[in-house]
N, C-alpha and C positions, 0 to 999 in steps of 0.2 A: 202963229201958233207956237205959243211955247213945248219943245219937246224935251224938257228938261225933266228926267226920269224921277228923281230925285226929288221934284217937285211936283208930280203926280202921283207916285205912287208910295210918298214920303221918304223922309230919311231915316235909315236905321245904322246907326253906326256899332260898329260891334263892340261888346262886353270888355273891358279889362281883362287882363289874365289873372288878377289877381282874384275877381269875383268869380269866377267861374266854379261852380260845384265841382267839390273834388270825392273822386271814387277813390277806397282800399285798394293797395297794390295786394298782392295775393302775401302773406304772413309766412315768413320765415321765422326760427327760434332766434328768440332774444329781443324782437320788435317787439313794440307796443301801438296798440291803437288808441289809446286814453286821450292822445289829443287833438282825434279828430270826433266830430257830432258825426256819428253815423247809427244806425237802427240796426243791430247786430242782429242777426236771427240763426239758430240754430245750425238750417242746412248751411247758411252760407260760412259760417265757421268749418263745420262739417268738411266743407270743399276747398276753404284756402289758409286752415291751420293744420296741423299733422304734429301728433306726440312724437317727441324724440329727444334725445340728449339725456338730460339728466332727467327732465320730469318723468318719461318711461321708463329709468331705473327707479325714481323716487316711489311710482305709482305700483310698479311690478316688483321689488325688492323691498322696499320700507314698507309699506303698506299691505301688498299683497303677500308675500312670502315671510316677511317677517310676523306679522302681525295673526297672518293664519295659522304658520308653523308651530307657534306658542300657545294659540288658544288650541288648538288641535291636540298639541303635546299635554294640557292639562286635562283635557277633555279622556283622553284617553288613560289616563293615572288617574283619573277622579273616582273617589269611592266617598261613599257614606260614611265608612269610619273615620273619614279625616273630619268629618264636621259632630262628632260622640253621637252619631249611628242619628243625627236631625235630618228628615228625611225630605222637609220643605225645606232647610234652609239649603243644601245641596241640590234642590233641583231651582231656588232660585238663582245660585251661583253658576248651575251650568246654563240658566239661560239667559242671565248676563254674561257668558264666553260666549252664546249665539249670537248673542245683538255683536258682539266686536267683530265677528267674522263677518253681520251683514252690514255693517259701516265698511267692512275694508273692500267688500266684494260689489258694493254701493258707488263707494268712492272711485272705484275701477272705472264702473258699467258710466257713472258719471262724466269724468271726463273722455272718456272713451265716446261717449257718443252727445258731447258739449252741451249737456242738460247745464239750466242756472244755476243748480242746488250742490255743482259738483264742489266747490270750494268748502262750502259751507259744513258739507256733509264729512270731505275731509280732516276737516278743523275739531270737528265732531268727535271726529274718531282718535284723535291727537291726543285732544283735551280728555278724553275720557283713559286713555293709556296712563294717560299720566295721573289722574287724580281717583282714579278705582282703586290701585293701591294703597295711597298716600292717604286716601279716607280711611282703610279699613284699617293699617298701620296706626295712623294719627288714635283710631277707636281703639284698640287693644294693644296701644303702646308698640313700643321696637323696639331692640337691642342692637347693640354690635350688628351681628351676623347679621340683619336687616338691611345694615349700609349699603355696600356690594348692588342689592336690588333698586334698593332706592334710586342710587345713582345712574342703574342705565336706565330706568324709567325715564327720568329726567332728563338726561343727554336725548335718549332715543325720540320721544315723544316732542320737547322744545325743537329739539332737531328739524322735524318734522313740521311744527309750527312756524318757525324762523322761513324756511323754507317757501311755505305756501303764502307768507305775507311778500316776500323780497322777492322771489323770483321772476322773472319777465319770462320764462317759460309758460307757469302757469299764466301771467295776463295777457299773454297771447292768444293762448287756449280757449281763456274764459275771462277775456276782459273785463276788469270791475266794474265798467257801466253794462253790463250785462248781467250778471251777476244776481241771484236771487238768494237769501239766506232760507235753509230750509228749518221751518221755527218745529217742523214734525220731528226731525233728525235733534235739534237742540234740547225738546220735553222729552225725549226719551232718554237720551244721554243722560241728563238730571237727573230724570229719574232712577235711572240702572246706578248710578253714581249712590244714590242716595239707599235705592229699596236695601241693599245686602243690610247696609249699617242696618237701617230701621228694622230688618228682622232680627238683627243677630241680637240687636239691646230690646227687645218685644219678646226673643224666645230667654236671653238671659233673667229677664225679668219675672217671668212664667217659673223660671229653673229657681229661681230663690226662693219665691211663694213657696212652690210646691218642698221643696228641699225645708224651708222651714216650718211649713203643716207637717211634713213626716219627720220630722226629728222634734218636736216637742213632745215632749211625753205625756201623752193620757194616760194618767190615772186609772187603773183597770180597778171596778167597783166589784167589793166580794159580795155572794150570792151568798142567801141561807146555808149554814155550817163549814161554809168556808174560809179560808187564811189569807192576806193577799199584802204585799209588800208597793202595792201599785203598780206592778210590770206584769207578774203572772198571779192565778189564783189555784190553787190546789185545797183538797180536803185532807184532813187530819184524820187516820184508821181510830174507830172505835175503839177506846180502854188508850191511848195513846195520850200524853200530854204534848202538850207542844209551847215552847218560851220561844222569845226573841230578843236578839242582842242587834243595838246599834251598831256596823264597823266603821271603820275611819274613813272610808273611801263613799261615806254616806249612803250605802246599802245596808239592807237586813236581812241579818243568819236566823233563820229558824230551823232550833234543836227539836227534833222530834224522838219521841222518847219513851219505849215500854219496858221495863227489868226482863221477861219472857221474851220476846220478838226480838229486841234490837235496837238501832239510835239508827235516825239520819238527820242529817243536815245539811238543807237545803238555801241557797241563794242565789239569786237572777241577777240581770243587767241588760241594757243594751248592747246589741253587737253587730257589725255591720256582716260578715262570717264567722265559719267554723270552720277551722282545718284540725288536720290530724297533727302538727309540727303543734297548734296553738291549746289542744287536749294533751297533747302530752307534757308539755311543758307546764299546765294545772297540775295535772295527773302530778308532776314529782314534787310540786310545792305545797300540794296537801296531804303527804305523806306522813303519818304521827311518826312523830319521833320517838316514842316511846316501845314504838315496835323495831325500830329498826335493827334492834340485837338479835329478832326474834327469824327462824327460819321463815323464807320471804320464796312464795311458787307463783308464778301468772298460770290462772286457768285459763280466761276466755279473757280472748279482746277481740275487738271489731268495730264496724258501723252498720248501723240499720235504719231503717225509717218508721215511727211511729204516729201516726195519725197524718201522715205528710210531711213531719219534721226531722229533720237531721239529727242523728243519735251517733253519736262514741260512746264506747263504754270499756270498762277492762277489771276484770275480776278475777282478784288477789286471795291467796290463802295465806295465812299467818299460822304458827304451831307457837301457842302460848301457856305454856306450863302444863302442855302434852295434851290441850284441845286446840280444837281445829275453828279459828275465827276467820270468817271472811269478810274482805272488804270489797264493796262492788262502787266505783265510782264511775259517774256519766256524765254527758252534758249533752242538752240538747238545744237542736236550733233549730227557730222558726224565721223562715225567710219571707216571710210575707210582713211580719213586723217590725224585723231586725231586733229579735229578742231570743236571748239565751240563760238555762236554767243550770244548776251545777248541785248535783246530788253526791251525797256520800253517807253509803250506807254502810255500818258494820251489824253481824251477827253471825250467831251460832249456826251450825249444820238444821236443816229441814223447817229454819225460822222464817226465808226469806220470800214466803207468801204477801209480806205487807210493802215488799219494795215494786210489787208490780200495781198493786193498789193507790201508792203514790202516785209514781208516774202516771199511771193512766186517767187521774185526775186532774192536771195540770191545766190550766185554760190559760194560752196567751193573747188573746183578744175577747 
C-alpha cells in the first residue's frame, strides 16, 4: 500500500510570497495608499487614518476660522444702504456668505468623518473664495485700492487649492481612489458665483429703464383756458393779459400783466430738489436792478406746503418815489414729478388778491 500522503490526499504546495494578498498597514500622515487595489470604506478609514499635522491647521484655521471669521465679519456690518437701500440684492448677497460658511462648516464635517465628497466640497469652497470677488470686481471694474484685496484672495484661496491637490495628508485621509466629486457642491458654487452678478446687471438694467421713463419729459397738455409751457399749467386771472418770451436756456417766461393789480412772471423747469441755499441764491439773481437805489425791508420769508408741494417764499417792500411796492417771489416744488415753478410777483398795497389765484391754479401733472 502506497502510504504516501502526498499522493492521496494530493499536493499542495504553498503560494509565493510574492502572490500573496496584501492587507493596509494602519495610515500614518504622509503615507499613501494609491498603490495598492484595495476597497477603501469609510469606517475603515475612520479607524486607521487620523487628521493631524498640517491638514488639521489647514481644515481648522484656513477654512474653518478664517473663512467663517470674514463671512461672519461681513455678515455682521451688512446693511442695505451699502447696496442704494436694493433690498433683494442684499439678501441675495447675504445668502451667498451663507453658502461660504456652509462649504467651510461641510468641508470640516467631511473630512472629519472620511465622507467621499470631502475633497471635492473643499475645492468648492476654494474656487468659490477666490472667484466671487474677482467676478463682481471683473463686473463693476477695480481700482488701485482693489489691489491689496485682490491679492490675498488669491494667495489665500490658490493656497488652499495647491494644498488639497499635493498634499499626502489629505490622500491619506481621503485617498483618490476613493474619492467622490460632489456635482451638488459644484452647481451650487456656480451658481452663487454667478446669481450676485445676474442680479446686479437685471436690477441695473431695471434702474436705467425706470430712470429714463422718469426723466423724459411729458409734455403736460393745457386744459380749457389754460397756459402751459409743457412742465406745468396754470390759469391766467380774468381782465389779465398774458405774453411769453422764449429764454436762452430753452424755457418760457410768461409776463402776466394788469396796469390795476400788478405783473407776475412766471417760469418752471425740472428739478431734482428744493433747498433754502438754492431759493436764495434765485431769490438775489432776480433782483431788478432798477430798485436797487430804492429803500429795500424783508417783510415775510419762509416755507410752506401748498397742495403737498414745497413752497419758499419771501416778501420784499420797496419805497419808490414815496409808495409802497411789494415784491413777493417763490418757488415751488413738486416732488412727485421733480418739477419746480418760480413766481415773481410785483404790486401795489391791498392788490395782491391775484397772487393767491395764480398759485392756486398751477397743475404739475
Amino acid at each position: 500500500m502506497n502510504t504516501n500522503n502526498n499522493t492521496q490526499l494530493g499536493h499542495f504546495e504553498p503560494l509565493p510570497t510574492e502572490q500573496m494578498p496584501k492587507t493596509p498597514e494602519p495610515a500614518s500622515p504622509g503615507y499613501s495608499f494609491d498603490d495598492q487595489q484595495f476597497n477603501y470604506t469609510r469606517t475603515w478609514l475612520m479607524e486607521n487614518t487620523k487628521l493631524g499635522g498640517w491638514l488639521k491647521f489647514f481644515l481648522y484655521f484656513f477654512i474653518g476660522f478664517g473663512g467663517a471669521y470674514q463671512s461672519v465679519k461681513f455678515l455682521a456690518h451688512s446693511d442695505v444702504s451699502m447696496y442704494g437701500g436694493d433690498k433683494f440684492l442684499w439678501r441675495v448677497n447675504n445668502l451667498s456668505i451663507i453658502f461660504v460658511i456652509a462649504l467651510a462648516l461641510f468641508s470640516i464635517y467631511g473630512f472629519t468623518n472620511r465622507f467621499r465628497w470631502a475633497v471635492s466640497v473643499a475645492r468648492c469652497y476654494s474656487v468659490y473664495y477666490i472667484a466671487a470677488p474677482l467676478s463682481v470686481c471683473a463686473f463693476w471694474g477695480f481700482d488701485s485700492n482693489d489691489i491689496p484685496n485682490i491679492v490675498r484672495v488669491c494667495l489665500w484661496g490658490g493656497g488652499m487649492l495647491l494644498f488639497l491637490h499635493y498634499s499626502k495628508s489629505v490622500n491619506t485621509v481621503i485617498p483618490k481612489t476613493y474619492r467622490k466629486s460632489s456635482l451638488t457642491a459644484m452647481v451650487l458654487t456656480l451658481l452663487f458665483i454667478i446669481a450676485p452678478i445676474a442680479v446686479i446687471s437685471i436690477r441695473n438694467n431695471q434702474m436705467d429703464r425706470e430712470y429714463e421713463v422718469n426723466n423724459t419729459p411729458k409734455l403736460l397738455t393745457a386744459k380749457k383756458g389754460e397756459q402751459t409751457d409743457g412742465i406745468i399749467a396754470f390759469k391766467v386771472p380774468y381782465g389779465f393779459t398774458c405774453e411769453t418770451k422764449e429764454m436762452d436756456n430753452s424755457g418760457i417766461l410768461f409776463m402776466i400783466d394788469d396796469v390795476t393789480w400788478g405783473t407776475c412772471t412766471l417760469t418752471s423747469q425740472y428739478a431734482n430738489d428744493l433747498s433754502v441755499s438754492d431759493f436764495d441764491e434765485v431769490w438775489e439773481s432776480w433782483k431788478d436792478p432798477d430798485l436797487s437805489a430804492c429803500d429795500e425791508r424783508v417783510i415775510d420769508s419762509g416755507k410752506n406746503a401748498r397742495k403737498g408741494n414745497i413752497s419758499f417764499y419771501k416778501k420784499t417792500a420797496y419805497n419808490v418815489d414815496g409808495n409802497d411796492v411789494t415784491w413777493y417771489f417763490t418757488m415751488i416744488f413738486n416732488g412727485k414729478v421733480h418739477k419746480t415753478v418760480l413766481l415773481s410777483f410785483y404790486y401795489m398795497d391791498d392788490t395782491e388778491g391775484y397772487v393767491d389765484a395764480i398759485i392756486n391754479s398751477i397743475r404739475f401733472e
